[in-house]
N, C-alpha and C positions, 0 to 999 in steps of 0.2 A: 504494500500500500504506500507506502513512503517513498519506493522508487516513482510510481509514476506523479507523485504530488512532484517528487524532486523534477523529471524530465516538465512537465507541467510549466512551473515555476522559471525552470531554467530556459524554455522557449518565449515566456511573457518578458523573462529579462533581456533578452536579445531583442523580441518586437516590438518593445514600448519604446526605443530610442528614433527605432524606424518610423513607427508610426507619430512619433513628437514633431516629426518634419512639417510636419501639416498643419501645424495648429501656431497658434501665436505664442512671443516669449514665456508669457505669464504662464499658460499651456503646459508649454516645454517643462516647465518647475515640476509641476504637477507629474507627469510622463517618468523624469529623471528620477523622482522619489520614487513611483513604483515598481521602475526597473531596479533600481537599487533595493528597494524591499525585498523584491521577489529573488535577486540572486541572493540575499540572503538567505529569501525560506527555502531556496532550493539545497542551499549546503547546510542547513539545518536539519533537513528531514534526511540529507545521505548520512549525519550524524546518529541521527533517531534509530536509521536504517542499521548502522552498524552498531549502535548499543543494542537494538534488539536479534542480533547474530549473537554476540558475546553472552548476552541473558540466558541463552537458549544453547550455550558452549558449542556454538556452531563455528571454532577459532578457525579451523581450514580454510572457510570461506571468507573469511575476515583477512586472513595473510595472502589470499590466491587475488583479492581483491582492490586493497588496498592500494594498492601502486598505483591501479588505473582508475582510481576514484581519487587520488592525490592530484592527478595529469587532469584531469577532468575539472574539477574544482579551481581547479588556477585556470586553464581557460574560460572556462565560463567568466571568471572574476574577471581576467582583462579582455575578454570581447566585450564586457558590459561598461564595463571603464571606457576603452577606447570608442566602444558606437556613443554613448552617450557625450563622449568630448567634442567629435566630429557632429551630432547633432545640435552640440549647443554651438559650435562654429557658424553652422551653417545658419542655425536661425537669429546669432546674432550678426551676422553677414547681412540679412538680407532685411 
């Protein structure tokens, strides 16, 4: 359940900087906070994700997994840093 809240979360935080394009500054503010929310609930809930592996001494799956939810995690973090930088360029360009 926590993976798909996380992938959920972590699509909103990629689309809300896209879609901030469109709207006015004040807008943008609004867009920027929920992109920012949202990649947080989405690295909260892969935490949720892996304290309920650990609870349940599922460790295998925590050590096979780990690496690539570390890699994961930091991208998600700077594609939502970097669209949201480049959309606040843009809308205060224009």
């Amino acid at each position: 359940m926590f993976n798909i809240l996380s992938i959920v979360f972590g699509i909103l935080a990629v689309a809300l900087p896209i879609l901030a394009r469109r709207k006015e500054l004040k807008k943008w503010v609004i867009f920027s906070i929920a992109s920012f929310s949202s990649c947080i609930s989405a690295l909260i809930f892969q935490l949720l994700e892996i304290n309920d592996r650990v609870e349940i001494n599922d460790i295998a799956t925590v050590m096979d997994t780990i690496g690539s939810l570390v890699i994961v995690g930091i991208l998600i973090s700077v594609i939502t840093v970097i669209l949201n930088t480049v959309s606040l360029m843009i809308t205060v360009k224009n």
